[in-house]
PQR file with spaces between the fields and no chain letter, atoms N, CA, C, O and H, PARSE charges and radii, in Angstrom:
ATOM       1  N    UNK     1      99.339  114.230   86.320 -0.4000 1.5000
ATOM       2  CA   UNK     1      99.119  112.957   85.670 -0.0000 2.0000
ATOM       3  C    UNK     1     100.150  112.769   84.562  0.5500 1.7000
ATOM       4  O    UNK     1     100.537  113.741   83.913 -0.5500 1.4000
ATOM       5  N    UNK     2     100.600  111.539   84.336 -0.4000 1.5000
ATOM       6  CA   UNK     2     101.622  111.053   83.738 -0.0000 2.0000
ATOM       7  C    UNK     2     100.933  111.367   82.131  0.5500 1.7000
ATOM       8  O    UNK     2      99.856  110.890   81.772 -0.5500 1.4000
ATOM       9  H    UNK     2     100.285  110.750   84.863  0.4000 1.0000
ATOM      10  N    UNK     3     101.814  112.283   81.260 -0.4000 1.5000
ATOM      11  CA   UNK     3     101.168  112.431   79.678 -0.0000 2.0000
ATOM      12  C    UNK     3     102.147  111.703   78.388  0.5500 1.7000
ATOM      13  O    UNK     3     101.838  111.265   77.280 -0.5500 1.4000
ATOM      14  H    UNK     3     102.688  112.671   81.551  0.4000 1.0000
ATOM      15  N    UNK     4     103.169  111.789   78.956 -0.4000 1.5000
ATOM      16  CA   UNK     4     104.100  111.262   77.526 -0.0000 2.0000
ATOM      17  C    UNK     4     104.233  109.769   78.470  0.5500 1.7000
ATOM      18  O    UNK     4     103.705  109.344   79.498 -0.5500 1.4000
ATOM      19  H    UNK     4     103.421  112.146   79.856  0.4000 1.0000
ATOM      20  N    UNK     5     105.498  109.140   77.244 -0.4000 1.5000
ATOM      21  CA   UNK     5     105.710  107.577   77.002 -0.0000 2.0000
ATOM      22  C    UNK     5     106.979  107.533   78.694  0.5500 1.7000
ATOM      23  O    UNK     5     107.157  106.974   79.776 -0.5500 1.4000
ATOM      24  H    UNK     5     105.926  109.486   76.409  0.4000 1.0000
ATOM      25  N    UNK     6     107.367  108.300   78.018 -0.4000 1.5000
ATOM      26  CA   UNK     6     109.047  108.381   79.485 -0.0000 2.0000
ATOM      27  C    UNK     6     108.062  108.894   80.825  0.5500 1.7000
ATOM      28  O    UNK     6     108.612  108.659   81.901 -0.5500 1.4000
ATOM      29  H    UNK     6     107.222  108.754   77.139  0.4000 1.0000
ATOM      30  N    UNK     7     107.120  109.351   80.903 -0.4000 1.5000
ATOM      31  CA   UNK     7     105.991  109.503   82.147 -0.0000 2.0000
ATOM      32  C    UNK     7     105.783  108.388   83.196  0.5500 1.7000
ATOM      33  O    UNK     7     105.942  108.260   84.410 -0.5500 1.4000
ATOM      34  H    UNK     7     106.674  109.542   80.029  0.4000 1.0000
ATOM      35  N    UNK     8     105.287  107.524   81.997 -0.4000 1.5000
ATOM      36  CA   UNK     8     104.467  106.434   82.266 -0.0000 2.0000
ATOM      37  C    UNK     8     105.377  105.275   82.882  0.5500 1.7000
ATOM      38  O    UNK     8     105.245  104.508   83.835 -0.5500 1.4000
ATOM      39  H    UNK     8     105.158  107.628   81.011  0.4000 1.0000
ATOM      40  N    UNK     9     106.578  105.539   81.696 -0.4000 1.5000
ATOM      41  CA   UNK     9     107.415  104.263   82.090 -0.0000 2.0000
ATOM      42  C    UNK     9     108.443  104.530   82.763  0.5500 1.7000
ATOM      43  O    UNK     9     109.353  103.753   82.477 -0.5500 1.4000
ATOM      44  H    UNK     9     106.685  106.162   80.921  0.4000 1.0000
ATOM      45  N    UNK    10     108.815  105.540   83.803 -0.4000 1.5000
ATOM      46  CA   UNK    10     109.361  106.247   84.908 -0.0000 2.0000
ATOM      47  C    UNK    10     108.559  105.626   85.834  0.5500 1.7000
ATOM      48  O    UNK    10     109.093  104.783   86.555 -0.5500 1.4000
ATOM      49  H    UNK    10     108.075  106.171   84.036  0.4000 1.0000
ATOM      50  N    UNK    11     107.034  105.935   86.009 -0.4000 1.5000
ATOM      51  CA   UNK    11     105.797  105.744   86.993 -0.0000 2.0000
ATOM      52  C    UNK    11     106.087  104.390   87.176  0.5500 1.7000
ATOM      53  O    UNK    11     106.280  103.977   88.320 -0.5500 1.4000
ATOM      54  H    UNK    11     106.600  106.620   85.424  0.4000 1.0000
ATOM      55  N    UNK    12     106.157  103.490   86.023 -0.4000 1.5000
ATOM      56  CA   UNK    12     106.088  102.091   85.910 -0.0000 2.0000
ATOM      57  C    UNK    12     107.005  101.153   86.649  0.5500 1.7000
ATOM      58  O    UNK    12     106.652  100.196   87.338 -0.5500 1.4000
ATOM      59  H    UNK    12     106.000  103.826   85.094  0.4000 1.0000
ATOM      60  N    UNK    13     108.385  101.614   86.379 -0.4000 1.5000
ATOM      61  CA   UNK    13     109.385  100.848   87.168 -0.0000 2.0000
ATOM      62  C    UNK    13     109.448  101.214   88.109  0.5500 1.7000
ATOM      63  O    UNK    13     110.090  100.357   88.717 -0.5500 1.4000
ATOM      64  H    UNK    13     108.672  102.391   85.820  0.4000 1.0000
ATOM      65  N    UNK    14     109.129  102.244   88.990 -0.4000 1.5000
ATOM      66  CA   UNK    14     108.572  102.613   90.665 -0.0000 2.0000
ATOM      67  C    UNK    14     107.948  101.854   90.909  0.5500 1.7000
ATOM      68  O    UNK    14     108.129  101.683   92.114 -0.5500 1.4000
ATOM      69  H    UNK    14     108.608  102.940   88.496  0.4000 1.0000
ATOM      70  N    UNK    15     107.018  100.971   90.466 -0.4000 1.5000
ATOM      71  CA   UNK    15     106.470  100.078   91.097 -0.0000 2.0000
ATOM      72  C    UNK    15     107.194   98.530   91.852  0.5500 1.7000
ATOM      73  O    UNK    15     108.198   98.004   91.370 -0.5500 1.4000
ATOM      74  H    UNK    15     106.871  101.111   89.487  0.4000 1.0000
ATOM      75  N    UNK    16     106.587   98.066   92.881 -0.4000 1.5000
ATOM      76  CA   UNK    16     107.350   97.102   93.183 -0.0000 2.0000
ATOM      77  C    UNK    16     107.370   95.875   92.134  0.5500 1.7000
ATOM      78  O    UNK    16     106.312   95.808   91.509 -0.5500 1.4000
ATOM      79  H    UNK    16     105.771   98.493   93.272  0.4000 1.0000
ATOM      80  N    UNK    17     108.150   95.065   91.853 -0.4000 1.5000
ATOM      81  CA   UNK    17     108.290   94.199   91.430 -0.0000 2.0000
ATOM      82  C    UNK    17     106.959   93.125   90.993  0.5500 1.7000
ATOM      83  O    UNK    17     106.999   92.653   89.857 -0.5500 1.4000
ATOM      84  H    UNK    17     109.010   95.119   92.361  0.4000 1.0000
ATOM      85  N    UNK    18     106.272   92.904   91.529 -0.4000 1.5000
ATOM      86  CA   UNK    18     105.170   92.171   91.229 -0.0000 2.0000
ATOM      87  C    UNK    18     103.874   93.034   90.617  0.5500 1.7000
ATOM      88  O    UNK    18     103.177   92.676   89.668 -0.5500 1.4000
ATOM      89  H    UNK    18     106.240   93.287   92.452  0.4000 1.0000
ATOM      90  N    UNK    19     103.768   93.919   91.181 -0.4000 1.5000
ATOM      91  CA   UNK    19     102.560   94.969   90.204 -0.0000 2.0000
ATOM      92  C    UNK    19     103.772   95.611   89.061  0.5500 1.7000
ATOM      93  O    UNK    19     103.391   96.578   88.402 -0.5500 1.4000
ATOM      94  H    UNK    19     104.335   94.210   91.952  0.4000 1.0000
ATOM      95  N    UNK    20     105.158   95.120   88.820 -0.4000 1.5000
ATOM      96  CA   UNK    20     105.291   95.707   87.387 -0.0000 2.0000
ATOM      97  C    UNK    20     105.299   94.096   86.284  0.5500 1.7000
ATOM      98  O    UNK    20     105.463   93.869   85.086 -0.5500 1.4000
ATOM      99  H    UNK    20     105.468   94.334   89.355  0.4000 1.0000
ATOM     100  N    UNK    21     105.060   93.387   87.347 -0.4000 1.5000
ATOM     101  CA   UNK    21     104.717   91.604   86.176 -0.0000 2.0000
ATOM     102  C    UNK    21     103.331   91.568   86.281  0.5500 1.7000
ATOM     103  O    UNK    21     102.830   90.732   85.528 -0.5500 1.4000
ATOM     104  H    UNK    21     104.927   93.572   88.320  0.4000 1.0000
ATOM     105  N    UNK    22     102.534   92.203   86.971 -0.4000 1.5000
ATOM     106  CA   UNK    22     100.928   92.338   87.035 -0.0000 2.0000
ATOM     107  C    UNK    22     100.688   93.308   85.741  0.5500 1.7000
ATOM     108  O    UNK    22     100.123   92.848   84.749 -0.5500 1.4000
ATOM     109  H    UNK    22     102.940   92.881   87.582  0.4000 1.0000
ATOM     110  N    UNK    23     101.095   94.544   85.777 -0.4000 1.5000
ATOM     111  CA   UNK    23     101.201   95.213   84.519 -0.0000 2.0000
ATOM     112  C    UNK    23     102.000   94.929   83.155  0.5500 1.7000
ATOM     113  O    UNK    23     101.567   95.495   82.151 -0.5500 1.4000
ATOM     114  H    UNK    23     101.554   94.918   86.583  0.4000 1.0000
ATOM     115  N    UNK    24     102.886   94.281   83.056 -0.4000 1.5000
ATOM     116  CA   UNK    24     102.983   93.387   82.025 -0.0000 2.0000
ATOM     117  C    UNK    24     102.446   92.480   81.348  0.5500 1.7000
ATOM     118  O    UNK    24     102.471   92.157   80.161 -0.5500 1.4000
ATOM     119  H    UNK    24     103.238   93.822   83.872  0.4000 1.0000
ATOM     120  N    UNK    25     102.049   92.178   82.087 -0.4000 1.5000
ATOM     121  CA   UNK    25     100.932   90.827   81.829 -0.0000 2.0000
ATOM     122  C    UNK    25      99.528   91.207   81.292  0.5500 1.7000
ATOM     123  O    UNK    25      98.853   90.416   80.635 -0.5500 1.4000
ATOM     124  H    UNK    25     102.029   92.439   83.052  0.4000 1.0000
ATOM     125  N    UNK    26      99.062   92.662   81.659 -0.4000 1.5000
ATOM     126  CA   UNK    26      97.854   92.646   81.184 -0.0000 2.0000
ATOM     127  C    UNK    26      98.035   93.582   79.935  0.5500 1.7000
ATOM     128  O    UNK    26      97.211   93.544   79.021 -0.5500 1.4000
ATOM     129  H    UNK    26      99.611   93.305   82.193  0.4000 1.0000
ATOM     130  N    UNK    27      98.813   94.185   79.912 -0.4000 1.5000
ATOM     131  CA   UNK    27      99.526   94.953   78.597 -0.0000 2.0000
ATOM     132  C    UNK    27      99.667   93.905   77.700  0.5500 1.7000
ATOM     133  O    UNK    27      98.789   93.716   76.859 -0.5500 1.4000
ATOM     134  H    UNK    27      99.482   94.216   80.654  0.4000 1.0000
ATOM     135  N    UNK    28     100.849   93.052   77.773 -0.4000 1.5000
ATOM     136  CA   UNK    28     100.340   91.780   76.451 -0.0000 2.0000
ATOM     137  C    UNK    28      99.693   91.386   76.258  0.5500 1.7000
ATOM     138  O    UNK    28      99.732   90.812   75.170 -0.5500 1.4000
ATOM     139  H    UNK    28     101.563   93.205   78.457  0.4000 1.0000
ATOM     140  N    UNK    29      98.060   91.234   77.326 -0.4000 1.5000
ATOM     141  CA   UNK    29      97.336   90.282   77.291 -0.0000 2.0000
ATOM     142  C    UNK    29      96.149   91.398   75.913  0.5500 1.7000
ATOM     143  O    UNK    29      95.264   91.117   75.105 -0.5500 1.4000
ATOM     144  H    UNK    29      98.028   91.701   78.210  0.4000 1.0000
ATOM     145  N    UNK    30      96.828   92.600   76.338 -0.4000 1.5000
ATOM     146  CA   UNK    30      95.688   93.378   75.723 -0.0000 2.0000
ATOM     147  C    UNK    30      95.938   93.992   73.831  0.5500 1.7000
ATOM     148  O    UNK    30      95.291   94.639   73.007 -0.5500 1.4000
ATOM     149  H    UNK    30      97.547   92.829   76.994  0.4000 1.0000
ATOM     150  N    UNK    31      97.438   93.206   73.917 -0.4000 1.5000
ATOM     151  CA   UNK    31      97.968   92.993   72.668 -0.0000 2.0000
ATOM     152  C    UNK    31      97.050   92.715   71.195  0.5500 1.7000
ATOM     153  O    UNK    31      96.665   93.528   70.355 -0.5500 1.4000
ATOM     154  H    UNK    31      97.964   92.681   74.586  0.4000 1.0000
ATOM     155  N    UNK    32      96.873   91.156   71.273 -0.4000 1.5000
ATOM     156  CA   UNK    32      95.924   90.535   70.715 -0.0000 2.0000
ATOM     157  C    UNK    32      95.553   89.275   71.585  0.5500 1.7000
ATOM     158  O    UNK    32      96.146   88.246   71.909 -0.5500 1.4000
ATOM     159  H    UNK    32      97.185   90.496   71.956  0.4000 1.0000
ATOM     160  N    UNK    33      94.195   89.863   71.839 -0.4000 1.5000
ATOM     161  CA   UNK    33      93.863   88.347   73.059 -0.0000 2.0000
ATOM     162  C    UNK    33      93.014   87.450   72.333  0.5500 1.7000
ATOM     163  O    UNK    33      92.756   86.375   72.875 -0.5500 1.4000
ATOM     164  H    UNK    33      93.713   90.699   71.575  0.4000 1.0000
ATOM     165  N    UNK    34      92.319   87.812   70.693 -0.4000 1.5000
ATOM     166  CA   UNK    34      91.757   86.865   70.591 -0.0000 2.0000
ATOM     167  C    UNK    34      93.053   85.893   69.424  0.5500 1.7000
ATOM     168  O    UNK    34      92.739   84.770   69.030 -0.5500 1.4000
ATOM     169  H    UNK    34      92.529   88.685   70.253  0.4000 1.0000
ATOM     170  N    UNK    35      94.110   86.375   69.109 -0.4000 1.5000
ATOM     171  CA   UNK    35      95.607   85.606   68.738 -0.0000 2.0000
ATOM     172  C    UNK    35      95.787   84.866   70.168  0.5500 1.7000
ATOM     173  O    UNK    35      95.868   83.653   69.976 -0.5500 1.4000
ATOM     174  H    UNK    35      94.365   87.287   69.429  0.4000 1.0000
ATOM     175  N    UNK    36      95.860   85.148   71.310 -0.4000 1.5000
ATOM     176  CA   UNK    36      96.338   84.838   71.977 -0.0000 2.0000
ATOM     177  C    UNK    36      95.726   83.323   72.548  0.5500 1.7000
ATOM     178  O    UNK    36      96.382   82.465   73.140 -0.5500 1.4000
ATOM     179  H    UNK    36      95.794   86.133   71.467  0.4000 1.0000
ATOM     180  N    UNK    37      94.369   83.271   72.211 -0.4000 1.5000
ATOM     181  CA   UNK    37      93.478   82.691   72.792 -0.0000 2.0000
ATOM     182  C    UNK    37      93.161   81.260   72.228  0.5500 1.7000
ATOM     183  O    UNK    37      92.598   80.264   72.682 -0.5500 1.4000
ATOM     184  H    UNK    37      93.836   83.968   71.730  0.4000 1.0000
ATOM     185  N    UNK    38      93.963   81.694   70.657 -0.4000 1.5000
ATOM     186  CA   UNK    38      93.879   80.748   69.421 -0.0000 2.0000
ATOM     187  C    UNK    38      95.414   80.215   69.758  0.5500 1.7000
ATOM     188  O    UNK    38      95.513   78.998   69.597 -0.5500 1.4000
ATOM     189  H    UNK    38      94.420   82.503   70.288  0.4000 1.0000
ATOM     190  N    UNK    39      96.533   80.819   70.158 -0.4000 1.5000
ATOM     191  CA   UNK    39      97.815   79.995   70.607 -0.0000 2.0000
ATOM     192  C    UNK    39      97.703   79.264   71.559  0.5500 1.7000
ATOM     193  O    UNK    39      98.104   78.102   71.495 -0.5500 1.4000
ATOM     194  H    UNK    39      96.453   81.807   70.289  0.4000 1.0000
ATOM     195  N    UNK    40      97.166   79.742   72.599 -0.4000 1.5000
ATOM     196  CA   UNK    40      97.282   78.862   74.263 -0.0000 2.0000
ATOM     197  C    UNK    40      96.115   77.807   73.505  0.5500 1.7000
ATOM     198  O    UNK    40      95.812   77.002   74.385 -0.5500 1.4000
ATOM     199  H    UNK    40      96.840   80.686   72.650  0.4000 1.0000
ATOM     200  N    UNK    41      95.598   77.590   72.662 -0.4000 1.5000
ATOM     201  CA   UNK    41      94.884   76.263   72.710 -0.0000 2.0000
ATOM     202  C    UNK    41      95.401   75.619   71.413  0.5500 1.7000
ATOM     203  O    UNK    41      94.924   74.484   71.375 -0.5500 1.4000
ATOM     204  H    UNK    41      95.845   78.245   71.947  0.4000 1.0000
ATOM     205  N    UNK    42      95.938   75.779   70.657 -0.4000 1.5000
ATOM     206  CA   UNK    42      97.008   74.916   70.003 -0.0000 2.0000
ATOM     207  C    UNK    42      98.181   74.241   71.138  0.5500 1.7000
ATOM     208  O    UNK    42      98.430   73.047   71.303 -0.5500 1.4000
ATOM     209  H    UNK    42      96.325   76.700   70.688  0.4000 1.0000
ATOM     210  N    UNK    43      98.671   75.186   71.700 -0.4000 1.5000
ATOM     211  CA   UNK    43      99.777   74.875   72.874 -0.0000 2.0000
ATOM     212  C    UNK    43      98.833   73.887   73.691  0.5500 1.7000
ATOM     213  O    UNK    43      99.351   72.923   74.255 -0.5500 1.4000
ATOM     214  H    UNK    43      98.469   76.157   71.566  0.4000 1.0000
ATOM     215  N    UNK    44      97.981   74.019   73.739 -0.4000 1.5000
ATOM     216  CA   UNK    44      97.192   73.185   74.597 -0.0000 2.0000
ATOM     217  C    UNK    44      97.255   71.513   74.252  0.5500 1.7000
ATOM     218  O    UNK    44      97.740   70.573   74.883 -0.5500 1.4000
ATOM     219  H    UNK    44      97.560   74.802   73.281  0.4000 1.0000
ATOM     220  N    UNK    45      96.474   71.599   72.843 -0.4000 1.5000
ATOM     221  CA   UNK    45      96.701   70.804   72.576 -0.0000 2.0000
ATOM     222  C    UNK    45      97.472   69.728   71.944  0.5500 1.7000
ATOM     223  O    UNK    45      97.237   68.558   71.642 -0.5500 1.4000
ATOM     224  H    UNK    45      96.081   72.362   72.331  0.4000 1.0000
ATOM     225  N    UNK    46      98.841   70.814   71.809 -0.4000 1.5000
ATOM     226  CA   UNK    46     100.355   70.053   71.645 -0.0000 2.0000
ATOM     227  C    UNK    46     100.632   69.118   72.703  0.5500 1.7000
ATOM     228  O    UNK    46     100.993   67.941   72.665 -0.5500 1.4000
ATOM     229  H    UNK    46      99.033   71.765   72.054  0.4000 1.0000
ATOM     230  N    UNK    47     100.345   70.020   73.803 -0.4000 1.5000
ATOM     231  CA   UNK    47     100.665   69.065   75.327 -0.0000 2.0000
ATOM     232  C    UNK    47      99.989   67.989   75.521  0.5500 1.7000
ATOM     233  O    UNK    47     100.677   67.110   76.039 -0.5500 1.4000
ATOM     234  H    UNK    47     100.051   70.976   73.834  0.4000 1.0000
ATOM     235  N    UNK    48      99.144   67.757   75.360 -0.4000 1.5000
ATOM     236  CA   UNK    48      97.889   66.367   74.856 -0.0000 2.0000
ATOM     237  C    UNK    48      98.514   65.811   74.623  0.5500 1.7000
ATOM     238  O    UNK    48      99.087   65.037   75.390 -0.5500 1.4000
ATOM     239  H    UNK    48      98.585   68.471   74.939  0.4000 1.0000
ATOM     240  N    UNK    49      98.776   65.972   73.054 -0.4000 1.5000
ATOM     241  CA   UNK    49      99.350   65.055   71.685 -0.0000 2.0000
ATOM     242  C    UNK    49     100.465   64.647   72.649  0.5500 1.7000
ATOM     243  O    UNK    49     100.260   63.440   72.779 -0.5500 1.4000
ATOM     244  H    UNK    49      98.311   66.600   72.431  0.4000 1.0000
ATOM     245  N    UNK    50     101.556   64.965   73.420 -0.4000 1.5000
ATOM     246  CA   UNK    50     102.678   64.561   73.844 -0.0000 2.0000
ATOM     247  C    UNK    50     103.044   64.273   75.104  0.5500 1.7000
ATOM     248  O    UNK    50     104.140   63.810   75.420 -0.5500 1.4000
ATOM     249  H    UNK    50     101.722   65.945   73.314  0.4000 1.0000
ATOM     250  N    UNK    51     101.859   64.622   76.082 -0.4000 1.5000
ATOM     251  CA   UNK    51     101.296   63.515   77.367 -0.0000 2.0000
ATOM     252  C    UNK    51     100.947   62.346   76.839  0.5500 1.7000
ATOM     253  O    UNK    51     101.223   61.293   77.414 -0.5500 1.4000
ATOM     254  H    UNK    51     100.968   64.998   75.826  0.4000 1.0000
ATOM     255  N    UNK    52     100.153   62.396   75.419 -0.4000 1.5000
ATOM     256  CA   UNK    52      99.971   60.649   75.437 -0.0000 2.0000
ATOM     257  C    UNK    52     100.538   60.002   74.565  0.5500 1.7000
ATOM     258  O    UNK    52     100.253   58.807   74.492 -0.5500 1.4000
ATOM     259  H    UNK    52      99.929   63.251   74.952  0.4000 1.0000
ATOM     260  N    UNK    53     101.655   60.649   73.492 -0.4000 1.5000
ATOM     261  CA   UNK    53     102.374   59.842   73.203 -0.0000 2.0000
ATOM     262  C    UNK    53     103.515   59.046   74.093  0.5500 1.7000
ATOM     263  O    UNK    53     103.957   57.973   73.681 -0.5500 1.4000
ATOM     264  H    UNK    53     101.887   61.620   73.551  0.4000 1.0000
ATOM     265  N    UNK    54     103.989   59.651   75.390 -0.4000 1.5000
ATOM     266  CA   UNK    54     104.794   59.746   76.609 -0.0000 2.0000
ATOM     267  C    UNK    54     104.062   58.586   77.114  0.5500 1.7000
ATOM     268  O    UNK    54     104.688   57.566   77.406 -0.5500 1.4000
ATOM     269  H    UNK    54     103.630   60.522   75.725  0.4000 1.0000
ATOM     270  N    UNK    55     102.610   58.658   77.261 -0.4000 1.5000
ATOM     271  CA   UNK    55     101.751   57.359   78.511 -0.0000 2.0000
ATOM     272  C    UNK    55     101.589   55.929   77.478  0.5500 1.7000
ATOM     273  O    UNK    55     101.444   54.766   77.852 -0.5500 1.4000
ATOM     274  H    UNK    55     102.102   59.486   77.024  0.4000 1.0000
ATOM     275  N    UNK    56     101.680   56.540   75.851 -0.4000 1.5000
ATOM     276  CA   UNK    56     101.549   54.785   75.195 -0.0000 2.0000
ATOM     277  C    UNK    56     103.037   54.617   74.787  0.5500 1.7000
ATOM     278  O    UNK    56     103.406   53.587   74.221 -0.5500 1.4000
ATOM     279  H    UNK    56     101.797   57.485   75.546  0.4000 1.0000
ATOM     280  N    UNK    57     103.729   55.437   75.020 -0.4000 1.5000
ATOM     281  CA   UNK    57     105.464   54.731   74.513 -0.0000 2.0000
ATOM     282  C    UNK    57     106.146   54.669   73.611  0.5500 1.7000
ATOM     283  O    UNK    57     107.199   54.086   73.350 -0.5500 1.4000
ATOM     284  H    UNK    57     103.430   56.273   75.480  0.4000 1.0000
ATOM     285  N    UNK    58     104.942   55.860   72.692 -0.4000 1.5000
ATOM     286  CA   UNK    58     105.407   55.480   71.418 -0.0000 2.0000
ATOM     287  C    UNK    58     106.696   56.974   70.895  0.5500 1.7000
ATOM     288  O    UNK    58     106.781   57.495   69.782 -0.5500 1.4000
ATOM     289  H    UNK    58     104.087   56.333   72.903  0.4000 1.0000
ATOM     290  N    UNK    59     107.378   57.246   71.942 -0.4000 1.5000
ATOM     291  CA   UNK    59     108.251   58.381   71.978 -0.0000 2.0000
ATOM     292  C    UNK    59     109.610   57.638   72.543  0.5500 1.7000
ATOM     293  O    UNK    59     109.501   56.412   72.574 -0.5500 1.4000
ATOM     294  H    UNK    59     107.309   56.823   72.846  0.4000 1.0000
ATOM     295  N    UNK    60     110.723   58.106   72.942 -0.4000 1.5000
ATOM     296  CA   UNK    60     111.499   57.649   73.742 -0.0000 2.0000
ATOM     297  C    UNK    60     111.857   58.827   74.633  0.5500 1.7000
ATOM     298  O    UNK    60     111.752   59.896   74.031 -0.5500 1.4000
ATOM     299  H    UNK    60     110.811   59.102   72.917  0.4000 1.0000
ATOM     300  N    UNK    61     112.120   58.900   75.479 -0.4000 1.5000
ATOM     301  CA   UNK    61     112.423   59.948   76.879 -0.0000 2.0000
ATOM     302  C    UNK    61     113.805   60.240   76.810  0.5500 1.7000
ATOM     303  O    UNK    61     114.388   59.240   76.391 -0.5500 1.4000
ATOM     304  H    UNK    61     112.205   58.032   75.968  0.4000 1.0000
ATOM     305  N    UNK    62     114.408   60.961   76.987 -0.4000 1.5000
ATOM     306  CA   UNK    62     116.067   61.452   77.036 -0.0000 2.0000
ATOM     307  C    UNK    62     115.631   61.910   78.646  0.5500 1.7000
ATOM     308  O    UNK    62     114.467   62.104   78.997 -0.5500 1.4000
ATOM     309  H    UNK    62     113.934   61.773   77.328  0.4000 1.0000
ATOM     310  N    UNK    63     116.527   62.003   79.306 -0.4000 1.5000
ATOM     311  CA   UNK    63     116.989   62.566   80.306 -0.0000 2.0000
ATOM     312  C    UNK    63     117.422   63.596   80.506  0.5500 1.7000
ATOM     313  O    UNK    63     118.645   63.562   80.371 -0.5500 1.4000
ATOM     314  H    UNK    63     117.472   61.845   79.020  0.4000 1.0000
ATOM     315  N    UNK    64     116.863   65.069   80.916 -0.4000 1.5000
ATOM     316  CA   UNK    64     117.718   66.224   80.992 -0.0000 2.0000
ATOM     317  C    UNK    64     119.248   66.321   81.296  0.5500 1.7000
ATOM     318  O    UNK    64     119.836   67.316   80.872 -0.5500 1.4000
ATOM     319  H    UNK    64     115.869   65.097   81.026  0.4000 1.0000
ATOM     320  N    UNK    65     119.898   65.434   81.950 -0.4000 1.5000
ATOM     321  CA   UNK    65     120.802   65.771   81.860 -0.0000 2.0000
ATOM     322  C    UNK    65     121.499   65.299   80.676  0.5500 1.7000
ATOM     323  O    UNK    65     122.484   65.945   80.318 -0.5500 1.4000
ATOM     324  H    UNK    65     119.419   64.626   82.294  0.4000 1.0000
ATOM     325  N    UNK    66     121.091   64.114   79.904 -0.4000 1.5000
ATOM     326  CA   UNK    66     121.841   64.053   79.065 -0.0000 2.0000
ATOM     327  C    UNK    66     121.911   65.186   77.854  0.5500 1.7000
ATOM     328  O    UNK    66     122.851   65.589   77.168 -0.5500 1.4000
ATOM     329  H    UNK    66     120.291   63.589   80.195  0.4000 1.0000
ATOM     330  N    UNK    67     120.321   65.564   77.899 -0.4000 1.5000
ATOM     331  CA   UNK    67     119.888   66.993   76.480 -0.0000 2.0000
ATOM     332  C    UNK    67     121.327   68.208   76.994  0.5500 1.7000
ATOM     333  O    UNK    67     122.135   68.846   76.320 -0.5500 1.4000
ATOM     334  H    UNK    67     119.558   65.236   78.456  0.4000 1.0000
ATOM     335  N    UNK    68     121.150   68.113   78.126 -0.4000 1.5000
ATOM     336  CA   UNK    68     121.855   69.906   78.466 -0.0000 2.0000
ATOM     337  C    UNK    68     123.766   69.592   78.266  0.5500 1.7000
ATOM     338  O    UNK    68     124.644   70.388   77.936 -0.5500 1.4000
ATOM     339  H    UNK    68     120.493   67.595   78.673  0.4000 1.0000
ATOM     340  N    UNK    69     123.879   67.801   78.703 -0.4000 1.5000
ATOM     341  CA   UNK    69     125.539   68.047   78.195 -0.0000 2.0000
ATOM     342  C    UNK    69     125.801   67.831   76.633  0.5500 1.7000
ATOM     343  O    UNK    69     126.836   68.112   76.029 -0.5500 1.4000
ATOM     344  H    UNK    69     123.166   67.154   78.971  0.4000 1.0000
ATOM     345  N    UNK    70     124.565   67.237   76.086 -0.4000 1.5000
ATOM     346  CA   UNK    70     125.300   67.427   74.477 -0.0000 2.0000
ATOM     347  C    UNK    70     125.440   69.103   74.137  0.5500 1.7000
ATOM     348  O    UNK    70     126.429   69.674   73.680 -0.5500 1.4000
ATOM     349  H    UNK    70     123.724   67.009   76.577  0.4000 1.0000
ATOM     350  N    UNK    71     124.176   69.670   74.498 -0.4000 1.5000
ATOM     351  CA   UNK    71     124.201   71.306   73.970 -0.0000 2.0000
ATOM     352  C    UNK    71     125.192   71.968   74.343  0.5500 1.7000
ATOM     353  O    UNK    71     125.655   72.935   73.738 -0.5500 1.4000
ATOM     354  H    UNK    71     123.373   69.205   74.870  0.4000 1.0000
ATOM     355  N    UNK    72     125.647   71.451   75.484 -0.4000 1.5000
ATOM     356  CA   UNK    72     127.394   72.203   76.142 -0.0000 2.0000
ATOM     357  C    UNK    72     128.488   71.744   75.139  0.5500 1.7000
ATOM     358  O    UNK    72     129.303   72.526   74.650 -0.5500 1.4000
ATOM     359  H    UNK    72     125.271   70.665   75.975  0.4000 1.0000
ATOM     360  N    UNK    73     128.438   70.317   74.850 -0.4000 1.5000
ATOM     361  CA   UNK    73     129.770   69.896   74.041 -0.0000 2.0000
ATOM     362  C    UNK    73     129.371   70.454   72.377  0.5500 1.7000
ATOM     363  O    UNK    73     130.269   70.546   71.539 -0.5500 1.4000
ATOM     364  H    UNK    73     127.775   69.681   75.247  0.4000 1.0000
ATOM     365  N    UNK    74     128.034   70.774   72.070 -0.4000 1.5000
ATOM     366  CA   UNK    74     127.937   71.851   70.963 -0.0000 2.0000
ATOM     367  C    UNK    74     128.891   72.731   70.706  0.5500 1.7000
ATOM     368  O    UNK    74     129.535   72.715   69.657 -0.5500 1.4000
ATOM     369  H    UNK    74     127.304   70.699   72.750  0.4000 1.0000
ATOM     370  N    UNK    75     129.076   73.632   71.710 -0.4000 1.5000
ATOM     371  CA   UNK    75     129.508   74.569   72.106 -0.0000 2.0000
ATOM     372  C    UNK    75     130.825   75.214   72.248  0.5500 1.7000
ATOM     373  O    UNK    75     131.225   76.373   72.132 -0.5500 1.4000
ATOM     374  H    UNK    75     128.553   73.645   72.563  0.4000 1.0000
ATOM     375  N    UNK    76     131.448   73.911   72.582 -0.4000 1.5000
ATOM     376  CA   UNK    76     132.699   74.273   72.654 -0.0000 2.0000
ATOM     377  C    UNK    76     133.557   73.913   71.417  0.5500 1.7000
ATOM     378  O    UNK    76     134.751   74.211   71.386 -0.5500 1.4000
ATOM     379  H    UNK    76     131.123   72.970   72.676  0.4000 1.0000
């Protein structure tokens, strides 16, 4: 049985690809889930606030492509 840290996380990346984002996932989840629980519903209700500012108009919409070529001409 796997005892130290380099054990585990040897064991870990042997795994295929999706049971090592299955095990990621419940490792953060086991982080702080009741932090976690208090973000996803702020986030929640950001998305609200800005679905319906979007459905009464009171926002204006940019177009992805226009957001992604100003951040390029940032850039250069």
């Amino acid at each position: 049985m796997a005892t130290t840290y380099d054990e585990i996380f040897e064991i870990a990346l042997s795994l295929p690809p999706g049971f090592r984002a299955m095990l990621a996932e419940h490792l953060l989840k086991s982080l702080d889930a009741a932090e976690q629980a208090e973000i996803d519903t702020l986030w929640a209700e950001e998305a609200e606030k800005r679905v319906q500012a979007v459905e009464q108009g009171t926002v204006s919409l940019i177009p992805g492509e226009e957001v992604f070529q100003k951040l390029r001409s940032r850039n250069k």
